[in-house]
MMTF fields as JSON, N, C-alpha, C and O atoms, coordinates in Angstrom:
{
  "mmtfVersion": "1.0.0",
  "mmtfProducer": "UNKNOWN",
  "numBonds": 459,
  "numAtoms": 460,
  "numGroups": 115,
  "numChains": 1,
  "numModels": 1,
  "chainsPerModel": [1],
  "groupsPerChain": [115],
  "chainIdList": ["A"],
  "bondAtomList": [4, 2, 8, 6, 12, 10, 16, 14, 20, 18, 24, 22, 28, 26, 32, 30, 36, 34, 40, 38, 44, 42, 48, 46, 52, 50, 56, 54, 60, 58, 64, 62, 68, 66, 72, 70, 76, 74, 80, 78, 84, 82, 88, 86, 92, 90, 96, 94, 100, 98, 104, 102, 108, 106, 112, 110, 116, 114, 120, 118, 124, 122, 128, 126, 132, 130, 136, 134, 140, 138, 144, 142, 148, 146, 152, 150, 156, 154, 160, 158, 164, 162, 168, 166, 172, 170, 176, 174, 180, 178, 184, 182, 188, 186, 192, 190, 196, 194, 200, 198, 204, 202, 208, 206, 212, 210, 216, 214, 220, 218, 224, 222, 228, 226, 232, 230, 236, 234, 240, 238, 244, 242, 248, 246, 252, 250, 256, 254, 260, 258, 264, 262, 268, 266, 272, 270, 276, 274, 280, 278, 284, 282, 288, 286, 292, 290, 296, 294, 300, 298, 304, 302, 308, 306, 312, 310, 316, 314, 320, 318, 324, 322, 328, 326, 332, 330, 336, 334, 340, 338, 344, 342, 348, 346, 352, 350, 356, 354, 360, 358, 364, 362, 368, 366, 372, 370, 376, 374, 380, 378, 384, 382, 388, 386, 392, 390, 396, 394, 400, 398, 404, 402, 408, 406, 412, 410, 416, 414, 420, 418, 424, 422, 428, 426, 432, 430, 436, 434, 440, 438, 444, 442, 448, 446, 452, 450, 456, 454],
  "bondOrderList": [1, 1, 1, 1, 1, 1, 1, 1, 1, 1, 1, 1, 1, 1, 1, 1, 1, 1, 1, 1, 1, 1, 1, 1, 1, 1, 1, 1, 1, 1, 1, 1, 1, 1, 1, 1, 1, 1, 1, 1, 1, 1, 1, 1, 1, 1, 1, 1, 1, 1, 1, 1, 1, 1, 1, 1, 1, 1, 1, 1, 1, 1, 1, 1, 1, 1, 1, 1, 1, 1, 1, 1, 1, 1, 1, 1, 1, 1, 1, 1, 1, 1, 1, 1, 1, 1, 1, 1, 1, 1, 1, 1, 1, 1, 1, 1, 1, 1, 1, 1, 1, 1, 1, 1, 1, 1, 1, 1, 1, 1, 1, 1, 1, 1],
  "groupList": [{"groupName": "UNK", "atomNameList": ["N", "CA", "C", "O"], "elementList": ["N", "C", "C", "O"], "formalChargeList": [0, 0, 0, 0], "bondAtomList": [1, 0, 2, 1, 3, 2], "bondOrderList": [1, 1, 2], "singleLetterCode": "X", "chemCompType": "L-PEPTIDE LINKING"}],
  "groupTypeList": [0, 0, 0, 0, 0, 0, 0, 0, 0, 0, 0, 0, 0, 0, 0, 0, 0, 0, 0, 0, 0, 0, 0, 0, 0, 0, 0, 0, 0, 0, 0, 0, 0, 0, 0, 0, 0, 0, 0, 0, 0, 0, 0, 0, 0, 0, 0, 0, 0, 0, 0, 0, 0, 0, 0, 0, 0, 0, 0, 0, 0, 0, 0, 0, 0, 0, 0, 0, 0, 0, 0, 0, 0, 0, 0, 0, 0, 0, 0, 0, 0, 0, 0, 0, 0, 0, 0, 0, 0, 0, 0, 0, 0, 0, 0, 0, 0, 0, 0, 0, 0, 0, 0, 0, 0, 0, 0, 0, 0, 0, 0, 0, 0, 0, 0],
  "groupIdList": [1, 2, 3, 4, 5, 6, 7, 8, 9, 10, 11, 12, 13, 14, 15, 16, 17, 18, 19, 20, 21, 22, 23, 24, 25, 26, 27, 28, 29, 30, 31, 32, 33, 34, 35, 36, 37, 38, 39, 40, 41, 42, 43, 44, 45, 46, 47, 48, 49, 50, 51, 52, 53, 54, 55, 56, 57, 58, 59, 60, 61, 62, 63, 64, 65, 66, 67, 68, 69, 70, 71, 72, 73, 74, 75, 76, 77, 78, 79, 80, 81, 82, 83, 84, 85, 86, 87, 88, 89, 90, 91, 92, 93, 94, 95, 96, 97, 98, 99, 100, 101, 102, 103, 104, 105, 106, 107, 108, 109, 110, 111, 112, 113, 114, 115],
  "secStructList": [7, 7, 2, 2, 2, 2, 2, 2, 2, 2, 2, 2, 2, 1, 7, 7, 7, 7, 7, 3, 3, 3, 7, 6, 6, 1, 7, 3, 3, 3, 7, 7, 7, 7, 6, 2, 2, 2, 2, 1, 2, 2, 2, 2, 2, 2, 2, 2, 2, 2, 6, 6, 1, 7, 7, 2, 2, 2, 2, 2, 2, 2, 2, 6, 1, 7, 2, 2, 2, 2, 2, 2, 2, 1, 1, 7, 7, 7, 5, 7, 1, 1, 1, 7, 5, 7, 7, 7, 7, 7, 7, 6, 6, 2, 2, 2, 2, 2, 2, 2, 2, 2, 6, 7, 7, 1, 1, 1, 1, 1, 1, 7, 7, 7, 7],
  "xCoordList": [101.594, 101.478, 102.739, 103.903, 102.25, 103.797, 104.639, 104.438, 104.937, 106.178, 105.571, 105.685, 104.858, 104.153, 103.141, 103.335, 102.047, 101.298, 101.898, 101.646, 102.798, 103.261, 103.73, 103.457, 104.586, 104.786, 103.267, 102.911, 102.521, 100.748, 100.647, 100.695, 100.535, 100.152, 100.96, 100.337, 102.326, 103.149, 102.777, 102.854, 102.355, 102.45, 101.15, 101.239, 100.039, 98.893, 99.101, 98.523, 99.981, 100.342, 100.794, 99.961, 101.852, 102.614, 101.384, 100.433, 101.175, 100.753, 100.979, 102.116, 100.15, 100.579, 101.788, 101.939, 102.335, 103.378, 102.616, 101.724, 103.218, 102.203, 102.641, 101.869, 104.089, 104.844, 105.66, 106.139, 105.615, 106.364, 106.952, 106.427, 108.023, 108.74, 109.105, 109.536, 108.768, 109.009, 109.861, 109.785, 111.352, 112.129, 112.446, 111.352, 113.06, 113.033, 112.58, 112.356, 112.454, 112.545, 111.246, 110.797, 110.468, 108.689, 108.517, 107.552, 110.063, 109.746, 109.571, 110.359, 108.2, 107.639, 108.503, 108.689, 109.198, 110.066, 109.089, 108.727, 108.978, 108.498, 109.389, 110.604, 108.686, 109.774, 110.093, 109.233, 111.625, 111.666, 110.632, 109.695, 110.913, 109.604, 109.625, 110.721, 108.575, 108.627, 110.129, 110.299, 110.926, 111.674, 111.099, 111.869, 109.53, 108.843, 109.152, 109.511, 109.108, 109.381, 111.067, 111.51, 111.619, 113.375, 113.681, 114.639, 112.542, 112.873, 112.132, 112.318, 111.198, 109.861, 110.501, 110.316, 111.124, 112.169, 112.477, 111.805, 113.669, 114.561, 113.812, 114.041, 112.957, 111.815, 110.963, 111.09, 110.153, 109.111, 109.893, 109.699, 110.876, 111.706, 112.342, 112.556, 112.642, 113.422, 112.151, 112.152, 111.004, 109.985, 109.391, 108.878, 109.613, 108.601, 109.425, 108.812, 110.904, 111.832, 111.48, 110.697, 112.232, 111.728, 110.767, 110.919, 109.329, 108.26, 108.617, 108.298, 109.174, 109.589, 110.339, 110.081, 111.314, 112.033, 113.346, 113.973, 113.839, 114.85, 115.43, 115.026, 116.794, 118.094, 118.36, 117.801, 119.123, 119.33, 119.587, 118.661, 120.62, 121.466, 119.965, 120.031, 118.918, 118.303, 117.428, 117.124, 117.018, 116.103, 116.657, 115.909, 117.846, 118.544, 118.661, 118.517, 118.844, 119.142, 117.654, 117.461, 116.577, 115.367, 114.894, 114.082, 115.424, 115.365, 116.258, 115.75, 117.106, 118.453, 118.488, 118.318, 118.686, 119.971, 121.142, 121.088, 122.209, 122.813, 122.553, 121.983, 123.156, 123.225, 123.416, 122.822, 124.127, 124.833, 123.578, 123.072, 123.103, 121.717, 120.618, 120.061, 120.609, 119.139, 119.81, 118.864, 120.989, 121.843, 121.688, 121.644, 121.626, 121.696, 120.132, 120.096, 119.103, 117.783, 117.379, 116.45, 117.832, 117.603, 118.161, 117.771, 119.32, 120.118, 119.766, 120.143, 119.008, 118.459, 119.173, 120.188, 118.786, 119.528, 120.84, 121.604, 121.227, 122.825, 123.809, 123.443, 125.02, 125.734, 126.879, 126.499, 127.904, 128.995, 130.352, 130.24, 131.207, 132.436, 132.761, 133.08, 132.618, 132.825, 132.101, 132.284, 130.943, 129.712, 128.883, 128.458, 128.477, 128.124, 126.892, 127.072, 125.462, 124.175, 124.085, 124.405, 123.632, 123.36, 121.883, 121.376, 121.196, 119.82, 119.27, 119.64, 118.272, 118.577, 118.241, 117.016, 118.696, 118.08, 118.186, 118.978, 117.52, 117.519, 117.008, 115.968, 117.507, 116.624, 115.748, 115.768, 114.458, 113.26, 113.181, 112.145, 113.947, 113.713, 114.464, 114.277, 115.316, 115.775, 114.671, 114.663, 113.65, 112.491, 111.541, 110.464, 111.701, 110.134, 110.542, 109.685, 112.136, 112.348, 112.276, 111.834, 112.792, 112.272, 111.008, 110.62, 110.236, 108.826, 108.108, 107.277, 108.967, 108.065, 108.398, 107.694, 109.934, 110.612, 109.287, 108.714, 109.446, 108.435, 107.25, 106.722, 106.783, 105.118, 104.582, 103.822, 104.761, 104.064, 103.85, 104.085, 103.403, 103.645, 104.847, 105.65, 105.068, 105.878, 105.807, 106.848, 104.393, 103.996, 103.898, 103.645, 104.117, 104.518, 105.69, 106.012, 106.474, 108.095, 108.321, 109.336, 107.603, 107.779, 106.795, 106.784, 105.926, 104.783, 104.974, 105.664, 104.337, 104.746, 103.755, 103.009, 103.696, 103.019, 102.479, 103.431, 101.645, 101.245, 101.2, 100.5, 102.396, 102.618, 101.724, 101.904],
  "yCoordList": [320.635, 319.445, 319.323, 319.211, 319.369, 319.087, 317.426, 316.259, 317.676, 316.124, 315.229, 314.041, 315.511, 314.406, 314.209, 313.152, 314.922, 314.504, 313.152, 311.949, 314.125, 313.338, 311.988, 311.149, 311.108, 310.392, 309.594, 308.699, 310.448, 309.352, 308.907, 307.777, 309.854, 309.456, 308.05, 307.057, 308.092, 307.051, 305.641, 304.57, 305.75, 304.918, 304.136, 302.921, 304.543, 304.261, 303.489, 302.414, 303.615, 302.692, 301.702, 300.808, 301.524, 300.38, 299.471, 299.981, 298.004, 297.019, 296.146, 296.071, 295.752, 295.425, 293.752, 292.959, 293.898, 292.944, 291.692, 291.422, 290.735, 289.81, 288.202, 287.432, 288.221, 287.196, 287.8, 288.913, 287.023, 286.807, 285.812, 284.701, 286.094, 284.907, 285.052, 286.078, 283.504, 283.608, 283.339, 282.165, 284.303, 283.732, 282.788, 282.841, 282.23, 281.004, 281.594, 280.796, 282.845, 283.627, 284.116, 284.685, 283.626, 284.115, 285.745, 286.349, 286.084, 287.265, 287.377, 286.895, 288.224, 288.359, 289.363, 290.462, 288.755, 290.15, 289.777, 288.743, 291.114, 291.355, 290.968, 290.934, 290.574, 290.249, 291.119, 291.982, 291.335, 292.424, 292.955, 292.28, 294.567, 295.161, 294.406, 293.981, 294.118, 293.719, 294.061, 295.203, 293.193, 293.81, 294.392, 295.047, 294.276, 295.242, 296.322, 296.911, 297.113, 298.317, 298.543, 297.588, 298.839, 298.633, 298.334, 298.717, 297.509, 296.921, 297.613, 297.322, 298.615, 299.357, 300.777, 301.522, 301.046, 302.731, 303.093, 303.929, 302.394, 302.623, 302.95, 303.866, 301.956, 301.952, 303.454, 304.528, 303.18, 304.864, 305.884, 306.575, 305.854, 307.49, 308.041, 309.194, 306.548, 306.975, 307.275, 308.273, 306.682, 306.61, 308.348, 309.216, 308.41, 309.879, 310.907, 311.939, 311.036, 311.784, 312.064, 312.881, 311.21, 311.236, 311.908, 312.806, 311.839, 311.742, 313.819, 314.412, 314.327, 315.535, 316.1, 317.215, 315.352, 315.863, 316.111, 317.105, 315.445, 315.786, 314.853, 313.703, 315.334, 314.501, 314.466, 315.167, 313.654, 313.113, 314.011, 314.42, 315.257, 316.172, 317.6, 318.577, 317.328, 318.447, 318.216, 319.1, 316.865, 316.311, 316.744, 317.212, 316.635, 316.04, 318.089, 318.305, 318.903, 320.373, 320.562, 321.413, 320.188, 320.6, 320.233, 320.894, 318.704, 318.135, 318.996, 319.496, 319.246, 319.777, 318.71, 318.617, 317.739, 316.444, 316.175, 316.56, 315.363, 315.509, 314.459, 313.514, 314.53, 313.839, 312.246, 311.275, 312.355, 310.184, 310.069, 308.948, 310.846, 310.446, 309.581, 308.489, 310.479, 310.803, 309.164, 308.404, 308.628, 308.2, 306.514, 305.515, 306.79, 305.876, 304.948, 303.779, 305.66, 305.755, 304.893, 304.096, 305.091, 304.606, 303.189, 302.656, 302.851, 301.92, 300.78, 300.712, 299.86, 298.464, 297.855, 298.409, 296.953, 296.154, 295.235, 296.199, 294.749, 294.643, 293.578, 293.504, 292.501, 292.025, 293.306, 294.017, 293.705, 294.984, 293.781, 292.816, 294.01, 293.326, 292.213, 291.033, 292.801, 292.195, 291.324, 290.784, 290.954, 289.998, 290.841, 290.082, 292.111, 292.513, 292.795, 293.409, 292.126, 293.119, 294.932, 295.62, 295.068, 296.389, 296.305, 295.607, 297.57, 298.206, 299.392, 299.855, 300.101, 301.321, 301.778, 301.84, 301.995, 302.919, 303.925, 304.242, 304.904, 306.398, 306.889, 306.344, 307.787, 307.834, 308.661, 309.513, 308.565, 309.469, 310.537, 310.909, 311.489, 312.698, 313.12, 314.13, 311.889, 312.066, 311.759, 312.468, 310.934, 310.277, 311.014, 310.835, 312.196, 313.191, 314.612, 315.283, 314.883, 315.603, 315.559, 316.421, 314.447, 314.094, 313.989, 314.419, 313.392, 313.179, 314.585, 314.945, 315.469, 316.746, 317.69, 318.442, 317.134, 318.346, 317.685, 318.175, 316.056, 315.768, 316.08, 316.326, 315.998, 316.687, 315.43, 315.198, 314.288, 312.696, 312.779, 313.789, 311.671, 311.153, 310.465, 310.396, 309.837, 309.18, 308.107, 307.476, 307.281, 306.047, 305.909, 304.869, 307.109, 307.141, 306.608, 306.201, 306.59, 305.972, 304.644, 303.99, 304.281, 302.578, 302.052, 301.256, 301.976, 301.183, 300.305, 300.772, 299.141, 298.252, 299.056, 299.616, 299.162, 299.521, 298.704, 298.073, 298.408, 298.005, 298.938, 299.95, 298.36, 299.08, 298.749, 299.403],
  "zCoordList": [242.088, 242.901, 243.74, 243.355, 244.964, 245.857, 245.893, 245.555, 246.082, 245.913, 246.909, 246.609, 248.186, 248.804, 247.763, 247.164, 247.313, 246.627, 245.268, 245.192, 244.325, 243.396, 243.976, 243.118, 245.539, 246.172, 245.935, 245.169, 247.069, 246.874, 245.187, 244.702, 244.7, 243.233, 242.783, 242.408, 242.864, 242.701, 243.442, 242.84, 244.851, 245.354, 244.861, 245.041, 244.316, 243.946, 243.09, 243.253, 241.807, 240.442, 241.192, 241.339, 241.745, 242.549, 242.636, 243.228, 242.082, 242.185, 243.947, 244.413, 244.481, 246.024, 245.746, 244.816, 247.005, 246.724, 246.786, 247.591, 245.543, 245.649, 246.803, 247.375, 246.759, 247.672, 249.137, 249.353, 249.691, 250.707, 251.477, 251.548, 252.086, 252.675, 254.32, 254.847, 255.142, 256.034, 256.745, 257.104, 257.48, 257.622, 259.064, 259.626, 259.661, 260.542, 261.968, 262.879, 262.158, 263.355, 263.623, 264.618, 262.012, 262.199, 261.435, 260.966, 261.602, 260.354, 258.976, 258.163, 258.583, 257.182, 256.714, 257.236, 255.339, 254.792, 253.15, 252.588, 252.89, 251.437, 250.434, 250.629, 249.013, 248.288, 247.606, 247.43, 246.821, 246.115, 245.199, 244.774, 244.83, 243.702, 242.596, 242.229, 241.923, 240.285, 239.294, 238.867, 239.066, 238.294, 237.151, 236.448, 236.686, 235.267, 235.335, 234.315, 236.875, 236.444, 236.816, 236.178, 237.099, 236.223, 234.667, 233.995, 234.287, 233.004, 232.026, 230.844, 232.385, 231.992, 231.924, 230.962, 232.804, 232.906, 231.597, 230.993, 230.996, 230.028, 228.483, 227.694, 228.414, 227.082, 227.478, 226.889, 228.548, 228.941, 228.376, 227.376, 229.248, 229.149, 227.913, 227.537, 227.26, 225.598, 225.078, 224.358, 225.231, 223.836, 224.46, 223.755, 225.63, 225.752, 225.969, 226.241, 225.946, 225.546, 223.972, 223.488, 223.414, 221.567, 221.434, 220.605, 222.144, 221.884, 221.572, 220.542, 222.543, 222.883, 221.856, 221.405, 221.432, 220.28, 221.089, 220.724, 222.044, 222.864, 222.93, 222.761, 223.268, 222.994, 225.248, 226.092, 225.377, 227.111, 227.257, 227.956, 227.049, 227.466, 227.571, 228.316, 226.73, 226.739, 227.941, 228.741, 228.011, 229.26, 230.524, 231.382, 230.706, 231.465, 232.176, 233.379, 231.476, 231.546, 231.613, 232.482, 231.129, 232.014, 232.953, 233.6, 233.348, 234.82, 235.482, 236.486, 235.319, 236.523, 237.015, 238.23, 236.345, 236.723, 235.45, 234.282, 236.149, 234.791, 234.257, 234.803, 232.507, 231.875, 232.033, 231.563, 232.6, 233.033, 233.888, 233.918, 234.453, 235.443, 234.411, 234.525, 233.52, 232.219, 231.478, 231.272, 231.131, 230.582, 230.895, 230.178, 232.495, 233.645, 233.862, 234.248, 233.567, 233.514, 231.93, 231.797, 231.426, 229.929, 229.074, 228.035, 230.092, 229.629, 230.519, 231.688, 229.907, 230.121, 231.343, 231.764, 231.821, 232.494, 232.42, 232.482, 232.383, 232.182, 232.622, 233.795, 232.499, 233.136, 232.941, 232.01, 233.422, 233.09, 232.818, 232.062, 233.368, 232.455, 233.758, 233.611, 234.807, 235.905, 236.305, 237.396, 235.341, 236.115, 237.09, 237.961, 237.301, 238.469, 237.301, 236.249, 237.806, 237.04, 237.522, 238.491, 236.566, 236.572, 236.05, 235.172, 237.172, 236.345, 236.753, 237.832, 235.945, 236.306, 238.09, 238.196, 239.005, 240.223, 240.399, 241.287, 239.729, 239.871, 241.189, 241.557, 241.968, 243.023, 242.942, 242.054, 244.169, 243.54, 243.522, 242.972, 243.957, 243.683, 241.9, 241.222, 241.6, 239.879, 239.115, 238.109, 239.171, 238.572, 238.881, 238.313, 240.012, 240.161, 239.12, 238.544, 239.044, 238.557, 236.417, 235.658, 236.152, 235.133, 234.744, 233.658, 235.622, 235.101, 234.863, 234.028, 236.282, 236.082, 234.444, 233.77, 234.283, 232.91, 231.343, 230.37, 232.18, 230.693, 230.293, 229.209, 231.864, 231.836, 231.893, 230.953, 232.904, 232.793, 234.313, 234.976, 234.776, 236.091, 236.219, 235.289, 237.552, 237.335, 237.293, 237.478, 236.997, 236.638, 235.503, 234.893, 235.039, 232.995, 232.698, 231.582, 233.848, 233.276, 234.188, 233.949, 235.03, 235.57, 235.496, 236.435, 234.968, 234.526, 232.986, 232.08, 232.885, 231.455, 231.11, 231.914, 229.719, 228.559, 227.654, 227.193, 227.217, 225.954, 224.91, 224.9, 223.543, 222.468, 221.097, 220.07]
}
């Protein structure tokens, strides 16, 4: 599957935006994505890593990304010391490459789940 394809595939899970806001000038800006999936990443990828029997560093060497990437992806959302939130944004070609080492889509790792 080529990476446009895997892209369509992705874009298909994506739920349509459900709000918008109008700003004073008559321009429609979308509202941000669901934070579910940011918050949906970290849980997917640990439970279907495990699922593998793999540790980040092994994921992470069959993605050919590194480790703090795989690391970065997994670790919840966040205040850091500074007050600045943190959450995961992997970019997509790190999330096509993972999904591909796991053998999922990549709506296997930002989609909520029911457990």
């Amino acid at each position: 599957m080529s990476w446009l394809d895997t892209w369509r595939a992705f874009i298909g899970t994506v739920p349509p935006v459900q709000d918008t806001q109008t700003q004073g000038d008559g321009m429609i800006v979308l509202a941000p994505r669901p934070a579910q999936f940011a918050s949906a990443l970290p849980r997917n990828l640990k439970r279907l890593r495990e699922a593998k029997g793999w540790g980040p560093t092994q994921l992470a060497a069959r993605a050919k990304v590194s480790a703090s990437t795989v690391r970065g992806m997994e670790t919840p959302e966040y205040y850091d010391k500074s007050g600045k939130w943190n959450s995961p944004n992997p970019t997509l070609t790190s999330l096509l490459a993972v999904a591909e080492a796991l053998e999922v889509g990549i709506g296997e790792l930002v989609e909520e789940r029911e457990l």
